[in-house]
C-alpha positions in Angstrom: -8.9 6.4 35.1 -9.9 4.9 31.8 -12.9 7.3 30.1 -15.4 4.5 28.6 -15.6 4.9 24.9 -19.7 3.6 24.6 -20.5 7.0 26.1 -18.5 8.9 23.2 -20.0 9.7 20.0 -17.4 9.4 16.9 -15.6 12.9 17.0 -15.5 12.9 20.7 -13.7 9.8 21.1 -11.2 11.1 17.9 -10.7 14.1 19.8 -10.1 12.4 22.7 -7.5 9.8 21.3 -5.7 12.5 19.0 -5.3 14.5 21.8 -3.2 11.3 23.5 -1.2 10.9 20.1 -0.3 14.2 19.4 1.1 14.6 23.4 3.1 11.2 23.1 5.0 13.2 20.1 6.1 16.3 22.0 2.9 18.4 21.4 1.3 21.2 23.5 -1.8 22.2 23.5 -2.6 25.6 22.4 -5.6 27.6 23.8 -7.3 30.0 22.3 -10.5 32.5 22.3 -13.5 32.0 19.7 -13.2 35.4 18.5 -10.3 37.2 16.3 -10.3 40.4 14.1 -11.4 40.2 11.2 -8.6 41.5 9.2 -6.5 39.0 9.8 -8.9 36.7 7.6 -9.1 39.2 4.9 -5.3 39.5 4.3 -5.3 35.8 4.1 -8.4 35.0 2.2 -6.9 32.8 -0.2 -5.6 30.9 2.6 -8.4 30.3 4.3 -10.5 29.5 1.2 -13.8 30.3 2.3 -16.3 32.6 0.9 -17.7 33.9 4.0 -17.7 34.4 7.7 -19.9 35.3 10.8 -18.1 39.0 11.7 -19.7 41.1 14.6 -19.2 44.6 15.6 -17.0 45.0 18.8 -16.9 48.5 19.9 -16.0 50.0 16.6 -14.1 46.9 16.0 -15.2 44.4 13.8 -14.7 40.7 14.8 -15.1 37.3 13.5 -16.3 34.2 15.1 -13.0 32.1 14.1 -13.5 30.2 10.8 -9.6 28.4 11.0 -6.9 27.9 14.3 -3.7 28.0 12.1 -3.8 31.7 11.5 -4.4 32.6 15.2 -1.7 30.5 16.1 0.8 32.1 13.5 0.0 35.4 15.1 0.9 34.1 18.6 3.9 32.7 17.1 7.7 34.3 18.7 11.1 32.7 16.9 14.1 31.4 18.5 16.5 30.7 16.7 17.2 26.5 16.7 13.7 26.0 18.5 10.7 23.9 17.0 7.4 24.9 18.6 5.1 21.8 18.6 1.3 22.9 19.5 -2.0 20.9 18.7 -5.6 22.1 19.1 -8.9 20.9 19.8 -11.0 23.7 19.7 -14.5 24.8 17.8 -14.4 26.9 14.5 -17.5 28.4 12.9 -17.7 27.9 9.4 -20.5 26.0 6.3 -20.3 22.8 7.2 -19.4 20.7 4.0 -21.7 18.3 4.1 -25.0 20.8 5.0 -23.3 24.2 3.5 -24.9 26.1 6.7 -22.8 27.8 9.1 -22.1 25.1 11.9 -19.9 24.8 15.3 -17.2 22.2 14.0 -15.2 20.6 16.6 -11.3 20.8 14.9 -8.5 19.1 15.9 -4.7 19.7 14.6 -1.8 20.6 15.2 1.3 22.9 13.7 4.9 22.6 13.6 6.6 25.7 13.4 10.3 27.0 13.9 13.5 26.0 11.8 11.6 22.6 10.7 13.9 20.1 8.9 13.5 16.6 6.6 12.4 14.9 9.9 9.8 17.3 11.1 7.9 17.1 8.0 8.2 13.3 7.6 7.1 13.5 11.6 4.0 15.3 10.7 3.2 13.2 7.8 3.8 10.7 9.4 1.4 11.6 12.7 -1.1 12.8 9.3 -1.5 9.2 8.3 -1.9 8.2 12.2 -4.5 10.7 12.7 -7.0 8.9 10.1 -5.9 5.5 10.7 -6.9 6.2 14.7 -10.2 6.9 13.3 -11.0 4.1 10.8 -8.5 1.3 9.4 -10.3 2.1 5.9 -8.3 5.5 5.5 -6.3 6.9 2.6 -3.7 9.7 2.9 -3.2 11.8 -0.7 -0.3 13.6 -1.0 1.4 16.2 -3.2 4.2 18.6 -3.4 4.0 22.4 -3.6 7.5 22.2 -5.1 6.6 19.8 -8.0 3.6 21.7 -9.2 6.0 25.3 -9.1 8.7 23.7 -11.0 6.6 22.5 -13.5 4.5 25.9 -14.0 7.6 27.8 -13.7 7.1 28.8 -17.0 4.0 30.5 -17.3 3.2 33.9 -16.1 1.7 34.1 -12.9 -2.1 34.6 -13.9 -1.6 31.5 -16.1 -0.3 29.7 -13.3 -3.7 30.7 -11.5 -5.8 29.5 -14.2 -3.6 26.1 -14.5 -3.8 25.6 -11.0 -7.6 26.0 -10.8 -7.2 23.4 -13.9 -5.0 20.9 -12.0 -7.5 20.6 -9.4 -10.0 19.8 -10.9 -8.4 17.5 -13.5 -9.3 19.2 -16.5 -7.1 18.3 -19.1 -8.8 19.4 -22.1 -9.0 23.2 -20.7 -4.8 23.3 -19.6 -4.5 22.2 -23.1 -6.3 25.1 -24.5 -4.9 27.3 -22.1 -1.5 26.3 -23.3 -2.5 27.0 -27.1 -3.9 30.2 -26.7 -0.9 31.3 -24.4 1.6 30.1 -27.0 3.3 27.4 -24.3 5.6 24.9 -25.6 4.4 21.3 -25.9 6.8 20.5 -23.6 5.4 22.8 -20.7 2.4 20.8 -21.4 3.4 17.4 -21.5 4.9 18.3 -18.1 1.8 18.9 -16.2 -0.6 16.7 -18.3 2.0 13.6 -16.9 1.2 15.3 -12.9 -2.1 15.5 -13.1 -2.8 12.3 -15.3 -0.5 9.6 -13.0 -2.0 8.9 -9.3 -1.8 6.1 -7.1 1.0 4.4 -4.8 4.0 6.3 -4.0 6.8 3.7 -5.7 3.9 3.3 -8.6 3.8 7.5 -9.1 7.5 8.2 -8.6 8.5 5.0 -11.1 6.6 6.8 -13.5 7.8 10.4 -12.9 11.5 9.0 -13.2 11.1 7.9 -16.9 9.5 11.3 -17.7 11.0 14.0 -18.9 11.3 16.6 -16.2 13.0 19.7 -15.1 15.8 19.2 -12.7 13.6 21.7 -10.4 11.2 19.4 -10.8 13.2 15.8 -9.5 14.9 18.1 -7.1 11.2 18.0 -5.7 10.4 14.8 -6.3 13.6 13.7 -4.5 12.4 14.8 -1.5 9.1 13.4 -1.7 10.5 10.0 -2.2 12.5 9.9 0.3 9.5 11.3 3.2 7.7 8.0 1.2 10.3 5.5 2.0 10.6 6.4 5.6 6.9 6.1 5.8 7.8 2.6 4.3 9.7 2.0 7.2 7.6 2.8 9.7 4.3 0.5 7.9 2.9 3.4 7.0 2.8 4.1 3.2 0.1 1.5 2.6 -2.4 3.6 2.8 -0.8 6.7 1.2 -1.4 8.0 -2.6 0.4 10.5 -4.4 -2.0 12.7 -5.9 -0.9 15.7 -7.8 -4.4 17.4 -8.2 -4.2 18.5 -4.6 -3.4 22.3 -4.7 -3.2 25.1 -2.6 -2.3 28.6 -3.1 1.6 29.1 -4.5 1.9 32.5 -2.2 0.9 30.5 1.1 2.4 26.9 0.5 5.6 25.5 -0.6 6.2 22.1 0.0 4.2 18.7 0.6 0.3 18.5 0.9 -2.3 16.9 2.4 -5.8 15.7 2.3 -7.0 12.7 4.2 -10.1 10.5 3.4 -12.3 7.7 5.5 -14.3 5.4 4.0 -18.3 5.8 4.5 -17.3 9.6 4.2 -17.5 11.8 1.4 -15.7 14.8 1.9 -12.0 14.8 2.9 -11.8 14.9 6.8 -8.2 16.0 6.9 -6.1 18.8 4.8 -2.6 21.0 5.5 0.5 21.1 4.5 3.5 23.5 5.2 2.9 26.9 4.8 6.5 28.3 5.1 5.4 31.1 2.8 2.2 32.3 4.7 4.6 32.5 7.9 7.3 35.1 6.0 3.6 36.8 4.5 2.9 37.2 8.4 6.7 38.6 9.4 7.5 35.5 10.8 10.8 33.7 10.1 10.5 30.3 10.3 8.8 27.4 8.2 6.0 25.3 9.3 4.1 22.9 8.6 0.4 21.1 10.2 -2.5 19.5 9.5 -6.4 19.8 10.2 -8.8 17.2 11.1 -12.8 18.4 10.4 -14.7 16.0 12.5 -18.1 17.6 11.4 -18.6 14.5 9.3 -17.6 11.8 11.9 -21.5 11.4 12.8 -22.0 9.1 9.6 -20.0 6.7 11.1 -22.4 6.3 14.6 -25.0 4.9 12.8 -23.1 1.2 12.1 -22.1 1.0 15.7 -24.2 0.0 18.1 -23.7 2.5 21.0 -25.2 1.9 25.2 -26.3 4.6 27.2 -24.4 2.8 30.3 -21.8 0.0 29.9 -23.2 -1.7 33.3 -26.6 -0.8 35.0 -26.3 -2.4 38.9 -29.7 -3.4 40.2 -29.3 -3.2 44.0 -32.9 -3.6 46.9 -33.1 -3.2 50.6 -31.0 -5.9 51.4 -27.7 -5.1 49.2 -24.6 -4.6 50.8 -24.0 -1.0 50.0 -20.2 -1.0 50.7 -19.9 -4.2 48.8 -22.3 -2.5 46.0 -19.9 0.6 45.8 -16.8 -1.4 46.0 -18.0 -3.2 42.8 -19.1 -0.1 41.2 -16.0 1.5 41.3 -14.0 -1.6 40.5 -16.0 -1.4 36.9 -15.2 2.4 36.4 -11.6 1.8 37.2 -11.4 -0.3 34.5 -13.4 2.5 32.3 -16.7 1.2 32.0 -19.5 3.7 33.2 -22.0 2.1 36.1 -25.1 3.7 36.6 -27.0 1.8 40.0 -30.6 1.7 40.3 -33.6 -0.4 42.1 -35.4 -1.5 39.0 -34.5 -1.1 34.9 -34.6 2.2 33.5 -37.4 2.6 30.7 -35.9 2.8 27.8 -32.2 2.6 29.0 -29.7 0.3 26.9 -26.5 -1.3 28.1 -24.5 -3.7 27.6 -24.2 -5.8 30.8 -27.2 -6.2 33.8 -26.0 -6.9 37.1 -27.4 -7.5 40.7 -25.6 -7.9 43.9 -27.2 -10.8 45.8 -25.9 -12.8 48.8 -22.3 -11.2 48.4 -21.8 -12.2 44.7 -22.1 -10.3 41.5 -24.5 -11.9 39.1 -25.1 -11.6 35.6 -28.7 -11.6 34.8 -28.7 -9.6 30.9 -25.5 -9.0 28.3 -26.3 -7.2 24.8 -22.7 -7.6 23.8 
């Protein structure tokens, strides 16, 4: 039975359609409780990249109202040697919302591949990344960057100069990796490197044309290599329109080691989707195995309800004394077979919109209001 979408509000029908996409690709869901320990945030802070969380005390044990799914699910995780474990999630975290920056109850939905992943499993999941935003909106765009690149190319410097580039490479700040370079002593080449990654974005064959006529470390178009070629399948599949490379996106080099993600829809500021694979945070936690997943936040989804015009009932069925109340039911549950949702009633509810008004009379259906 069909679930009618005008009773959904935007992140209830995403969840509700990611839920279907993620299954049709070999996905599990994954339940869990709200609560975890609170240590295993802490060890993996920089991870999570939050400031703060909502702990309570459990019996001499503190707690934490869970702020992110991934690392819950990493601690849940068994190897087998050959196996891919395939899980998504729809399930609440509790952290500062980022468009109100007070602690909310966000509705998250993701999933995580994890196990001896391959070239396919993380063109799969970037692949299933660039589906998740275009099942929200068609006006979607899906930056990516490498983990892999941005190492090679700060290979050089020592590791708290890494930190400090990194920071600087996020937020596009040329002029301060150029002074951090000449007060380090870095060669000009070192610098030319990264100022050619952060300054060139856009479309993958635009970014990667570019990078080929640079002059790069063979780590570096090792990296590259592989991100072209998880480009051109997406090609293939009609699915790189929509796709930038983006360089500026970084994470943490202790937790991530490969391809990142953030995802954007248009009429919404903040990026609704982020991950990438995490092959590092998995050996931090004693696993061995890579991984790789992505988050969608669907906190924000409520600025797009305000441009579609939503119904409190698809159908309201006006029925009297005289109806046919087999006949009335039989027609009723025709309509929510095919989805819609029916509400029957003698006269018009106050206030109640819908799209279509219908009465039984004489044996027929009749139309007698459509807002649609």
């Amino acid at each position: 039975m069909k679930i009618s979408r005008s009773l959904l509000k935007s992140d209830e029908r995403a969840t509700f359609e990611l839920r279907n996409l993620y299954q049709k690709y070999g996905y599990r869901q994954f339940k869990m409780g709200k609560f975890e320990e609170y240590d295993l945030y802490v060890k993996n802070k920089e991870f999570l990249q939050i400031d703060s969380m909502i702990t309570f005390n459990d019996n001499g044990k503190l707690m934490a109202l869970k702020p992110d799914l991934t690392l819950s699910i990493i601690k849940n995780y068994h190897h087998s040697e050959g196996y891919i474990e395939k899980v998504y999630y729809s399930e609440n975290i509790y952290r500062a919302s980022k468009s109100s920056h007070t602690y909310k109850e966000i509705m998250q939905t993701g999933l995580e591949c994890m196990g001896d992943i391959d070239l396919y499993h993380i063109c799969e999941v970037t692949a299933l990344a660039a589906k998740s935003l275009a099942t929200i909106s068609s006006n979607y765009v899906l930056e990516i960057s490498h983990m892999g690149v941005i190492k090679a190319v700060l290979a050089p410097l020592c590791e708290e100069l890494q930190r400090q580039v990194l920071k600087c490479i996020a937020e596009k700040n040329l002029h301060e990796i150029r002074k951090l370079c000449e007060e380090n002593g870095i060669e000009e080449t070192v610098y030319q490197s990264i100022e050619t990654l952060v300054s060139t974005y856009g479309g993958y064959k635009k970014v990667l044309t570019a990078l080929k006529k640079a002059s790069l470390s063979d780590e570096v178009r090792v990296a590259l290599t592989e991100l072209e070629t998880i480009c051109s399948i997406l090609a293939v599949n009609k699915l790189a329109k929509n796709i930038n490379i983006d360089f500026s996106i970084v994470n943490d080099m202790g937790y991530y080691s490969g391809i990142l993600y953030k995802g954007f829809i248009k009429g919404i500021p903040n990026s609704i989707l982020s991950g990438g694979q995490y092959d590092q945070l998995m050996e931090r936690m004693g696993k061995k195995a890579g991984a790789i997943g992505f988050a969608v936040y669907l906190d924000s989804l409520d600025r797009l309800d305000p441009s579609e015009k939503v119904y409190d009932f698809d159908v309201v069925f006006l029925y009297d004394e005289k109806s046919d109340l087999r006949l009335l039911m039989k027609e009723a549950k025709d309509l929510r077979d095919k989805g819609e949702s029916v509400l029957l009633e003698r006269s018009i509810p106050e206030k109640m919109t819908y799209r279509k008004l219908l009465k039984l009379e004489d044996g027929e259906v009749k139309i007698l209001e459509r807002n649609d």
